[in-house]
C-alpha positions in Angstrom: 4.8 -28.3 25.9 4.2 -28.4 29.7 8.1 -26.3 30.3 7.4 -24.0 27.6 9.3 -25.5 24.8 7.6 -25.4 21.0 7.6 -27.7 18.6 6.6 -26.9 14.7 6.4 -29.8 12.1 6.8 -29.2 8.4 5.3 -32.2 5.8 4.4 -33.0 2.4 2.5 -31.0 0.3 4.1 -28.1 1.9 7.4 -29.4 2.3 10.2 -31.2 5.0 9.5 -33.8 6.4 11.1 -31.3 9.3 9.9 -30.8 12.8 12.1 -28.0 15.2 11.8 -27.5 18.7 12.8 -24.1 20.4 13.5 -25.0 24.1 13.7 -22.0 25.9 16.7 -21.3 28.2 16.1 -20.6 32.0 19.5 -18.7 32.3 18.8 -15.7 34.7 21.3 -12.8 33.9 21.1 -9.7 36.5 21.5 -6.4 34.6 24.7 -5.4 36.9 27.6 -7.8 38.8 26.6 -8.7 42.0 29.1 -7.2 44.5 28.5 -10.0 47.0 28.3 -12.7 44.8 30.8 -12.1 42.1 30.0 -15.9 40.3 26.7 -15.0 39.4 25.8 -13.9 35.6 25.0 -10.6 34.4 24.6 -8.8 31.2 27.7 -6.5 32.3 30.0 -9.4 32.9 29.1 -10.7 29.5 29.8 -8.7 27.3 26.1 -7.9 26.9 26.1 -4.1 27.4 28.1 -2.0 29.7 28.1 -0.9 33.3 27.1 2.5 32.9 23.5 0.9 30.7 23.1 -1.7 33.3 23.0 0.7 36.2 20.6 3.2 33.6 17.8 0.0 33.2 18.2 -0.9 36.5 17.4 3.0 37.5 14.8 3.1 35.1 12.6 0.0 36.2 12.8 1.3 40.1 11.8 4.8 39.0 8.4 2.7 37.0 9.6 3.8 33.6 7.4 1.7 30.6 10.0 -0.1 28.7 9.3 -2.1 25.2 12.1 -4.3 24.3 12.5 -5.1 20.9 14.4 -7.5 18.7 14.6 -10.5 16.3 13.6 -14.2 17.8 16.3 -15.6 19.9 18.2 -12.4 20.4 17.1 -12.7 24.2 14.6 -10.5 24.3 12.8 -12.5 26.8 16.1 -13.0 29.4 16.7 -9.2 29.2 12.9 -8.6 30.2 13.4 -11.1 33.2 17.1 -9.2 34.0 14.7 -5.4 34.3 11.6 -7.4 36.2 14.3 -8.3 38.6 15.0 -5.0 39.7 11.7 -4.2 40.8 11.2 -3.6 44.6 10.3 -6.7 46.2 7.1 -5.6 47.8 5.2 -4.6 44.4 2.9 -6.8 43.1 4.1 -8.4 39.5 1.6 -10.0 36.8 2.7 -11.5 33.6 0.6 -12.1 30.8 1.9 -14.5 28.3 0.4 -16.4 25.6 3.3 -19.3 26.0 4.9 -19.4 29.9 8.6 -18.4 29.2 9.0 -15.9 32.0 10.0 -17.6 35.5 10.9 -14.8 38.0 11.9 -14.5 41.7 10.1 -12.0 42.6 7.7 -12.6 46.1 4.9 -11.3 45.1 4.6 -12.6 41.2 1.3 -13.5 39.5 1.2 -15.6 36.4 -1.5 -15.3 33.4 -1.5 -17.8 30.8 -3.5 -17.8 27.7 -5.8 -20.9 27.1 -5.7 -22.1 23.6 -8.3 -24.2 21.9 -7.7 -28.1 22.0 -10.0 -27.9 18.9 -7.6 -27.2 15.8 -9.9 -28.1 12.9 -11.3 -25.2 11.2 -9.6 -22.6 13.1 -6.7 -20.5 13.1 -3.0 -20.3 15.3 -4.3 -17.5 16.8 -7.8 -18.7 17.5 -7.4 -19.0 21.9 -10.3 -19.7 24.3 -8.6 -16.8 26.4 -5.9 -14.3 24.6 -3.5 -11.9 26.0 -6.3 -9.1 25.1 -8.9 -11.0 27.9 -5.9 -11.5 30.3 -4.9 -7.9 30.0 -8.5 -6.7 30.8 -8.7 -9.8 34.2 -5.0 -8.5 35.3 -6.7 -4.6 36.1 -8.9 -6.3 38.2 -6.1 -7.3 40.4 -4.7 -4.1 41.8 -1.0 -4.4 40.3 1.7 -3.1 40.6 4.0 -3.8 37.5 2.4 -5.4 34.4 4.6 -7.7 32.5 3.3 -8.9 28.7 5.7 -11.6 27.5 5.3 -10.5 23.8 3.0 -8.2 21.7 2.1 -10.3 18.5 -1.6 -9.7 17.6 -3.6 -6.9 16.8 -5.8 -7.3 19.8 -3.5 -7.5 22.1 -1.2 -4.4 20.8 -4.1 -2.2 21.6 -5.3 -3.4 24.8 -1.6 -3.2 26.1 -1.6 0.6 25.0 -4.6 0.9 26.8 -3.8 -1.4 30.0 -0.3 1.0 30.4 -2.2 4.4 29.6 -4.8 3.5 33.1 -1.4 4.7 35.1 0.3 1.4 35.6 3.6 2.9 35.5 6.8 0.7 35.6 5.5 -2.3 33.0 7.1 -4.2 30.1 6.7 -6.0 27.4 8.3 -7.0 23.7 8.2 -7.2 20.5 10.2 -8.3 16.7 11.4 -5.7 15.4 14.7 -4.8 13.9 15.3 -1.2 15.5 13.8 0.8 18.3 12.6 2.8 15.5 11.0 -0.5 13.5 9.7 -1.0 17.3 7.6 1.5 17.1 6.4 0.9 13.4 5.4 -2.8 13.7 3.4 -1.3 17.0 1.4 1.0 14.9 0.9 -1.5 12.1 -0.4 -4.1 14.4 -3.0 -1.9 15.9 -4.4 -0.2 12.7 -4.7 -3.4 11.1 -8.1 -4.0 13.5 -8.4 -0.5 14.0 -8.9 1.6 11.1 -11.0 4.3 13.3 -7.8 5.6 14.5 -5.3 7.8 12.5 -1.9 7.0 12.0 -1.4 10.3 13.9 -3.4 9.1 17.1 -1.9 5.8 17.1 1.5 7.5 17.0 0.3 10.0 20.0 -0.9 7.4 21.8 2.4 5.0 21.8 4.4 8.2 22.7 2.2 8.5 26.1 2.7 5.0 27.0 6.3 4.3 26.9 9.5 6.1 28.2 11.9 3.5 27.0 12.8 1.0 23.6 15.7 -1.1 24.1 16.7 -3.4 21.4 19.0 -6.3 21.9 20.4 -8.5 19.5 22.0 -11.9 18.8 25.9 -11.2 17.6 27.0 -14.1 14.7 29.5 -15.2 17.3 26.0 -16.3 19.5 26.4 -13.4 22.1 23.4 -11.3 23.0 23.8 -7.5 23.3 22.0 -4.8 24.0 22.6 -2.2 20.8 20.1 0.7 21.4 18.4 2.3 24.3 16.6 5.2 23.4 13.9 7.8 25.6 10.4 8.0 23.5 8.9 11.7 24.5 5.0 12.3 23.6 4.5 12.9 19.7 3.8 16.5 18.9 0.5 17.4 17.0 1.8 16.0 13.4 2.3 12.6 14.6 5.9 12.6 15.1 7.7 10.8 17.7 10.7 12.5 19.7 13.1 9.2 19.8 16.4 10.4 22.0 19.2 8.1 21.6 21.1 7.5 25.4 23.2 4.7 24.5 25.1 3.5 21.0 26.6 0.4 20.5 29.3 -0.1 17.7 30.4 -3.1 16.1 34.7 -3.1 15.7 36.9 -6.1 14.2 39.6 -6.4 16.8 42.5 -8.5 17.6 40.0 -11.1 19.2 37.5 -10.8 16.7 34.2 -9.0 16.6 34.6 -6.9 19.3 31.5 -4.4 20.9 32.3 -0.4 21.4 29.5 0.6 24.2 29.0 4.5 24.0 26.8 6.9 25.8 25.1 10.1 24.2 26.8 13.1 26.0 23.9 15.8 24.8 21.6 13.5 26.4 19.3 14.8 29.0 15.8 12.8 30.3 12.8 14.6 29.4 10.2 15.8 31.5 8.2 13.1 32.0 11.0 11.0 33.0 12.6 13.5 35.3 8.9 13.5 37.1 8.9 9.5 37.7 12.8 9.8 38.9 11.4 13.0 41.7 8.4 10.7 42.7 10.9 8.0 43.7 13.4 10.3 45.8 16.0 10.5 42.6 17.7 12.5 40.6 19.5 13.1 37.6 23.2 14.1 37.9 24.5 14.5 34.1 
């Protein structure tokens, strides 16, 4: 639909008759309260995650960490992406690739890419697409930018060319993913792209995803409808045997409390950022006080 909204219809032989539409909520949260405007939402004022993680994202997107967000549908994976994109300095050029539009941001200098689906649906597949987030990917490079947004990773295609996109030194991008962890994050990642690349090795897929990204962060939808963020976690470069170095930086703990279902935010005190990171945090004039 023309604002983004999907519709799926379920009938006989297969089953229903049912039809579902997801409309997709606009809602704009900043990660941190704004001191000047103390009405306006935020994940902190929430409940969503706690000052100390806000203030960490919000670090993290001005000092062009990569960040995948993971999570199940609906746990607002998409709202927390826009919350990060709106930190970015105003003056850097932003493109988003999406294969549905669901990301409207504020920022001045914002380029939108949308996939073009077939009108043609007989005789081809939900993923068949005149242009696909894989082409877009490859257009957006042309463009000189700055920050380079994917709405979702979902295909094969389109996992591999985001790897690649991210590995040509665009520092500072995002995108998502389902998953249930940061740790599944990384899993379904690697099982998208060997799926429609069986040239590379579990181990270079793994190496490869460890030099693209510097952050997972997976949010998730609370049964009392609340979105929260319940994992942030450093990825450092695999070592030689294909393992990942995951470091934990923030926890998040479920309690019952007097109020009901109550969230425990905590941070990791061992935790330091690795090299890598430190080096992005130097090249924009910051620095990491423990």
């Amino acid at each position: 639909m023309v604002d983004g909204s999907r519709a799926n219809a379920v009938f006989a032989p297969v089953g229903g008759p049912t039809l579902c539409i997801r409309k997709f909520n606009r809602v704009r949260l900043a990660l941190l309260p704004d001191e000047h405007d103390p009405n306006q939402p935020s994940w902190v004022s929430s409940g969503g995650m706690s000052a100390q993680m806000g203030a960490f994202l919000e670090a993290m997107a001005v000092a062009r960490a990569n960040i995948l967000i993971a999570g199940a549908t609906g746990s607002g994976k998409s709202t927390l992406l826009r919350s990060v994109v709106s930190a970015f300095p105003d003056d850097e050029r932003v493109i988003t690739i999406e294969d549905t539009a669901e990301l409207e941001l504020d920022n001045p200098h914002w380029v939108k890419l949308e996939c073009v689906h077939s009108r043609e649906l007989a005789g081809k597949t939900a993923q068949d697409r005149r242009l696909d987030v894989a082409d877009l990917v490859q257009n957006a490079l042309r463009m000189r930018p700055d920050r380079l947004i994917i709405g979702e990773i979902r295909h094969s295609k389109e996992a591999y060319y985001v790897l690649e996109a991210l590995n040509t030194g665009h520092d500072g991008s995002a995108t998502t993913i389902h998953a249930s962890s940061c740790v599944d994050a990384l899993g379904r990642l690697e099982l998208l792209i060997s799926r429609d690349f069986a040239q590379l090795s579990p181990v270079e897929i793994r190496r490869y995803i460890g030099r693209v990204f510097d952050l997972v962060v997976f949010v998730s939808r609370l049964r009392d409808g609340r979105r929260c963020v319940q994992e942030i976690a450093e990825l450092r470069e695999a070592d030689e045997s294909g393992r990942y170095e995951l470091c934990p930086v923030f926890k998040t703990e479920l309690v019952v409390g007097q109020m009901g279902m109550e969230v425990e935010f905590t941070s990791v005190a061992e935790y330091r950022p690795g090299l890598r990171l430190l080096r992005k945090l130097e090249l924009q004039g910051m620095r990491w006080i423990s």
